[in-house]
C-alpha positions in Angstrom: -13.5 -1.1 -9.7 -12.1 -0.6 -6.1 -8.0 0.0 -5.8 -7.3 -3.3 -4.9 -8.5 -4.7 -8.2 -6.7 -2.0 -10.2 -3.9 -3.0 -8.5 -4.1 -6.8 -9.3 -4.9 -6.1 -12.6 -1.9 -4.5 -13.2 0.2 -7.2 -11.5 -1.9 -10.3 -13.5 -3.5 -11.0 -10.3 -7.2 -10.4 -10.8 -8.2 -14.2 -11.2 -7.1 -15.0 -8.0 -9.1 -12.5 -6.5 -11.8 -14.5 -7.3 -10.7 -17.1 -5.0 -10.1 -14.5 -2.2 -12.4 -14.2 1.2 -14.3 -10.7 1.7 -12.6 -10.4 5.0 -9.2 -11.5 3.1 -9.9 -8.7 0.6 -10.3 -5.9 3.1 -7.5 -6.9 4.9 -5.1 -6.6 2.2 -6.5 -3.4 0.6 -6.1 -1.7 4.7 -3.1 -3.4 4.4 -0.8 -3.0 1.9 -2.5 0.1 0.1 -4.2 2.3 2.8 -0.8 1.4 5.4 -2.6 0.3 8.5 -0.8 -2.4 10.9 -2.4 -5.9 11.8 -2.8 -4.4 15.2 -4.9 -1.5 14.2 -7.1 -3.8 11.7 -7.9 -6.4 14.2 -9.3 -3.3 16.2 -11.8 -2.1 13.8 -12.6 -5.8 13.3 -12.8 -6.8 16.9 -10.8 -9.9 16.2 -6.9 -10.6 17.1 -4.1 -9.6 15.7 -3.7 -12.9 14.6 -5.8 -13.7 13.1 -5.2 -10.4 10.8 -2.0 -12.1 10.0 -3.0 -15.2 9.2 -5.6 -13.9 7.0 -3.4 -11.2 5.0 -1.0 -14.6 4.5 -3.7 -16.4 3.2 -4.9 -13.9 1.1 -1.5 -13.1 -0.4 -1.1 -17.1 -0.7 -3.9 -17.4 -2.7 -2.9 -14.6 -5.1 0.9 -16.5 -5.8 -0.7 -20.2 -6.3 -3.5 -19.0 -8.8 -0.4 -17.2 -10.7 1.3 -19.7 -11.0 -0.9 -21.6 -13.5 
């Protein structure tokens, strides 16, 4: 089980990350539990910065509405 999951788990989160994108995975886990910026993931990606942000939103977005039910 990879940190993020442990982390989700702990938080009730792990359905929703079901729902979540590869790419949407890995840019939260860089994210918010190894600390790199949106800048220095969209380097190792090769996309913009951005787009980064847009996808740790949706991501994150994801998460809240499938905790909600």
């Amino acid at each position: 089980m990879s940190k993020l999951e442990n982390v989700l788990e702990k938080n009730n989160l792990e359905e929703g990350y079901k729902f979540l994108t590869e790419r949407e995975k890995r840019v939260i886990a860089l994210y918010y539990l190894e600390g790199y910026t949106d800048e220095e993931i969209a380097t190792f990606y090769g996309i913009n910065q951005q787009n980064v942000n847009r996808q740790r939103k949706r991501g994150i977005a994801k998460l809240k509405i499938i905790k909600s039910f």
